[in-house]
C-alpha positions in Angstrom: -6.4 3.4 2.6 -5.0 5.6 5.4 -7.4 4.0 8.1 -7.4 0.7 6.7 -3.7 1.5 7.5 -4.1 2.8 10.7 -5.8 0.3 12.0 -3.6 -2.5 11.1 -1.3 -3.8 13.9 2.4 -4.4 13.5 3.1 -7.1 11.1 0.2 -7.6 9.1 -0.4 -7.2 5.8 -2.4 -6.1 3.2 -3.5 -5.2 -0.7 -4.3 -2.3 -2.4 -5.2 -1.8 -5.8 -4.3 1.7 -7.2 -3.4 3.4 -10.4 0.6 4.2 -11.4 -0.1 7.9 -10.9 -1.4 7.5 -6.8 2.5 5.6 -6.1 3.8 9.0 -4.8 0.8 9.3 -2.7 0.9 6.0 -1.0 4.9 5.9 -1.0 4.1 9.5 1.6 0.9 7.6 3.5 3.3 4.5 4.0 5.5 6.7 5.7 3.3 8.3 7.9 1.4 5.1 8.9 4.4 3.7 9.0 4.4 0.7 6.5 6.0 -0.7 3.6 5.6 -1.8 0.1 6.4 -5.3 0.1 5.0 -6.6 -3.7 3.9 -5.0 -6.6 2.4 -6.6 -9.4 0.6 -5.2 -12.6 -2.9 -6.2 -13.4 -4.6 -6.6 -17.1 -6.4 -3.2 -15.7 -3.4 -1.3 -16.0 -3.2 -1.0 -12.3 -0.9 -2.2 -9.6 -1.6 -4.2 -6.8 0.3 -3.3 -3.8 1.4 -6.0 -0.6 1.9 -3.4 2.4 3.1 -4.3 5.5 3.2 -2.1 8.7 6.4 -1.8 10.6 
């Protein structure tokens, strides 16, 4: 998710699906990509799906 990240330019978006247990991971990736969680939502799989954004 890091490259996908990366690679992203400023302003666009987009989704991730991850378990609750990576959050902590991908709250430190978002910082060092620079990008933010914008949505979370649950799913029936008992993960979340993440909206990022980059700054």
């Amino acid at each position: 998710m890091s490259s996908h990240l990366q690679e992203l330019e400023s302003g666009m978006t987009m989704q991730a699906e991850v378990r609750a247990d990576q959050l902590g991971n991908i709250n430190i990736i978002c910082r060092v990509r620079k990008a933010e969680i914008i949505a979370e939502a649950p799913t029936p799989e008992e993960t979340i799906l993440l909206t990022l954004q980059k700054k």
